[in-house]
MIDOSE-1310 file (N, C-alpha, C; in nm, 2 decimals, decimal comma, always signed):
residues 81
xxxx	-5,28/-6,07/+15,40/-5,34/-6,12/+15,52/-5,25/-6,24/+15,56; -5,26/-6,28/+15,68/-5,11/-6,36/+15,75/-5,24/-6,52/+15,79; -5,14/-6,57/+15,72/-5,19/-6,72/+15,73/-5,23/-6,80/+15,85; -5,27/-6,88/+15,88/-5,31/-6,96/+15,97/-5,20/-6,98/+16,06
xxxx	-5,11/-7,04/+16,01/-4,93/-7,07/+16,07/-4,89/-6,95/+16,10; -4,88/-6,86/+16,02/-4,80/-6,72/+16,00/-4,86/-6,67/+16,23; -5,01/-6,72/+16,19/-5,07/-6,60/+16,32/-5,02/-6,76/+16,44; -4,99/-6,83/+16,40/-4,99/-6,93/+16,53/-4,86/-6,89/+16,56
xxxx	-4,75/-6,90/+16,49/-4,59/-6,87/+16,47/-4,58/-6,79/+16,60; -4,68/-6,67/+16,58/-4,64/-6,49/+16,61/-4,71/-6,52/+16,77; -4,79/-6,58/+16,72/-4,85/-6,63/+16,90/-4,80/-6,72/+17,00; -4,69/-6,80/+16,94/-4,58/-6,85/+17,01/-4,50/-6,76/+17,03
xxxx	-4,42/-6,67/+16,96/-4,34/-6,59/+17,01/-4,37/-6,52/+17,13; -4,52/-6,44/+17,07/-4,58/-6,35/+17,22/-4,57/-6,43/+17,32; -4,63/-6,57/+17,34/-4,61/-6,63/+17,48/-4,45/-6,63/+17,57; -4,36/-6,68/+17,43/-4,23/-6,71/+17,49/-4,18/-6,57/+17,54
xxxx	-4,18/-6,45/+17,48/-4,14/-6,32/+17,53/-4,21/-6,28/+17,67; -4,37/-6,31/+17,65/-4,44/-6,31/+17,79/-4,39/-6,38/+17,89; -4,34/-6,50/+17,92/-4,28/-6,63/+18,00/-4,18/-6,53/+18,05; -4,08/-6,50/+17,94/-3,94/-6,42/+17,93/-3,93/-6,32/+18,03
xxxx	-4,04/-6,19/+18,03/-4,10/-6,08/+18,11/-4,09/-6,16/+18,23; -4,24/-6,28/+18,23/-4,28/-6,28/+18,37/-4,13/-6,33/+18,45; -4,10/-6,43/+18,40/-3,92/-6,50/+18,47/-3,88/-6,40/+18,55; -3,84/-6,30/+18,45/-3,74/-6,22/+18,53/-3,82/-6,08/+18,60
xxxx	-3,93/-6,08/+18,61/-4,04/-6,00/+18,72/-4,07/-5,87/+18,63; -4,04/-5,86/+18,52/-4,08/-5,72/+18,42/-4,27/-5,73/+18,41; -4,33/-5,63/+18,38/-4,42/-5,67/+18,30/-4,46/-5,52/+18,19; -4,54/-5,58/+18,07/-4,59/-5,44/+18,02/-4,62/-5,32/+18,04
xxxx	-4,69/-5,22/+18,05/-4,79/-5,12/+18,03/-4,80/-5,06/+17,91; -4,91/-4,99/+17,94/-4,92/-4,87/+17,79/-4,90/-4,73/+17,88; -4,82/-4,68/+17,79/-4,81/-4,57/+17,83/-4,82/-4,41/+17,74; -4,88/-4,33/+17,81/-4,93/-4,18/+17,72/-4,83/-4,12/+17,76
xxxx	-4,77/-4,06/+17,64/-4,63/-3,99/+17,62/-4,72/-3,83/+17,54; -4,70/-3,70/+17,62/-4,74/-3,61/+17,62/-4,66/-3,51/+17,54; -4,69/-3,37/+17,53/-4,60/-3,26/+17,52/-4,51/-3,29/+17,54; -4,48/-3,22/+17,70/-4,43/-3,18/+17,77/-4,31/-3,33/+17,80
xxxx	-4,36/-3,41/+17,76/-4,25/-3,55/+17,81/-4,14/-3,56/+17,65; -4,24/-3,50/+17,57/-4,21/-3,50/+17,40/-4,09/-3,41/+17,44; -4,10/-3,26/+17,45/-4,01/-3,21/+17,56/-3,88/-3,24/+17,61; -3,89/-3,29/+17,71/-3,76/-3,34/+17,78/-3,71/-3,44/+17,68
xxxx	-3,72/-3,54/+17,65/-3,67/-3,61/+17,53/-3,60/-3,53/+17,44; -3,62/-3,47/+17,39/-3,57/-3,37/+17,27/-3,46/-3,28/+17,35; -3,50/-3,18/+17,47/-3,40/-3,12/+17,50/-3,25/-3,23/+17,60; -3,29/-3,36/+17,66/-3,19/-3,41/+17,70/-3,10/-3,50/+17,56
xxxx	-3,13/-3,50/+17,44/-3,11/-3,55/+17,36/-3,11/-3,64/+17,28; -3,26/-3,74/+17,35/-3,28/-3,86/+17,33/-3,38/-3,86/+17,26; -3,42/-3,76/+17,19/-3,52/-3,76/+17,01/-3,51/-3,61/+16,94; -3,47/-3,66/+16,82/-3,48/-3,52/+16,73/-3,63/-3,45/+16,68
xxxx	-3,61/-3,35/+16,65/-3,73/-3,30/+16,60/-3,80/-3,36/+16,46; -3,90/-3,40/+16,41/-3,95/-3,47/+16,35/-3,95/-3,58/+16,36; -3,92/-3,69/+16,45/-3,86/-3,81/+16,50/-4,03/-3,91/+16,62; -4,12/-3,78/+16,64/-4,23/-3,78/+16,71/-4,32/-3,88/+16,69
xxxx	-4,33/-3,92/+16,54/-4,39/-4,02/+16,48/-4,34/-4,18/+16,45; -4,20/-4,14/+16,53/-4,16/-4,31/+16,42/-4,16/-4,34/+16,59; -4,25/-4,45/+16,58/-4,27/-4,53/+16,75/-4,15/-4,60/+16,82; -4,07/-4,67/+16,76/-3,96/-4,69/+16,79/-3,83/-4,60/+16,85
xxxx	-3,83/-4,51/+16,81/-3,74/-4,40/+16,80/-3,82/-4,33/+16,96; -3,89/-4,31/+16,95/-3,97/-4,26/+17,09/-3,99/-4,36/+17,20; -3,99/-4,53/+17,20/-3,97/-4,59/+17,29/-3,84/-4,62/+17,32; -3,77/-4,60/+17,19/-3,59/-4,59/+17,28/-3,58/-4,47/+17,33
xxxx	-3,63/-4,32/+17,31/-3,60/-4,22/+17,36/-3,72/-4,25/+17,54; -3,79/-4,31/+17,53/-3,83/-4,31/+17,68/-3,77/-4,37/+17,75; -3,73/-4,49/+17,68/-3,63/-4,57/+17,79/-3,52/-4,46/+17,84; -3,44/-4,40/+17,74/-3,30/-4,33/+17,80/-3,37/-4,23/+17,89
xxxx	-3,51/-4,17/+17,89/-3,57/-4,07/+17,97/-3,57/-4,14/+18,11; -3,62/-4,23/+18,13/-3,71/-4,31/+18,19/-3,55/-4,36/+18,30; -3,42/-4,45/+18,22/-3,34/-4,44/+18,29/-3,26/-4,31/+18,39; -3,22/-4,26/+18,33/-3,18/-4,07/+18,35/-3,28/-4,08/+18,45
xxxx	-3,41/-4,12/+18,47/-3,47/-4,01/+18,58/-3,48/-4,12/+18,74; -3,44/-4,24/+18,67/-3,44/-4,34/+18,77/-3,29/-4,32/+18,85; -3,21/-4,30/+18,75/-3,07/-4,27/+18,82/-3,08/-4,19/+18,87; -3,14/-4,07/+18,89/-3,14/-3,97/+18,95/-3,23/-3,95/+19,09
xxxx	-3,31/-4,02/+19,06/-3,42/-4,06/+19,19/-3,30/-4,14/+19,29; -3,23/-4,22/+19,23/-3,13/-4,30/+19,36/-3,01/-4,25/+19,42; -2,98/-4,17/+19,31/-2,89/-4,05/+19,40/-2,98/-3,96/+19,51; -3,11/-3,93/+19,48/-3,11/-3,80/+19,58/-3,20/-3,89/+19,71
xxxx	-3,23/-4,05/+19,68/-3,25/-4,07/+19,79/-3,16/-4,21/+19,86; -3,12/-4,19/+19,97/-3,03/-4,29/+20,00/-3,12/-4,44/+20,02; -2,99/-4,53/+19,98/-3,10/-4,67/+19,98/-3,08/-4,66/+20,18; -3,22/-4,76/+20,20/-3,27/-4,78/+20,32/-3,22/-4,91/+20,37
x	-3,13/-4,96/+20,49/-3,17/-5,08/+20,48/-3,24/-5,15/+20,59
């Protein structure tokens, strides 16, 4: 069990990462990662098969999803000005 300090330490960090986010205009969500998204991940090459479980390995593979589909959204629409 994490000490008194240990949990104040970890709750400084969360704020300064929080500050960090808000600065530069990011913010969290949670998000439900399905089949079908399990799916594209695997076939564009951004998670191997049995890889489903390690959480890490799945939020770097959404990010590279997540980019890929953002780049792609800006090509097929032209910016506006």
């Amino acid at each position: 069990m994490a000490t008194l300090a240990e949990r104040r330490r970890q709750r400084v960090r969360d704020t300064q990462n929080w500050r960090a986010r808000l600065k530069r205009g990011a913010i969290v969500l949670p998000v439900e990662v399905d089949g079908e998204v399990f799916d594209l991940m695997v076939r564009y090459g951004f998670l191997t098969s049995g890889q489903e479980t390690d959480r890490r390995e799945v939020a770097g593979a959404l990010e590279k999803l997540l980019h890929r589909a953002m780049v792609a959204l800006r090509r097929e629409r032209p910016k506006k000005i």
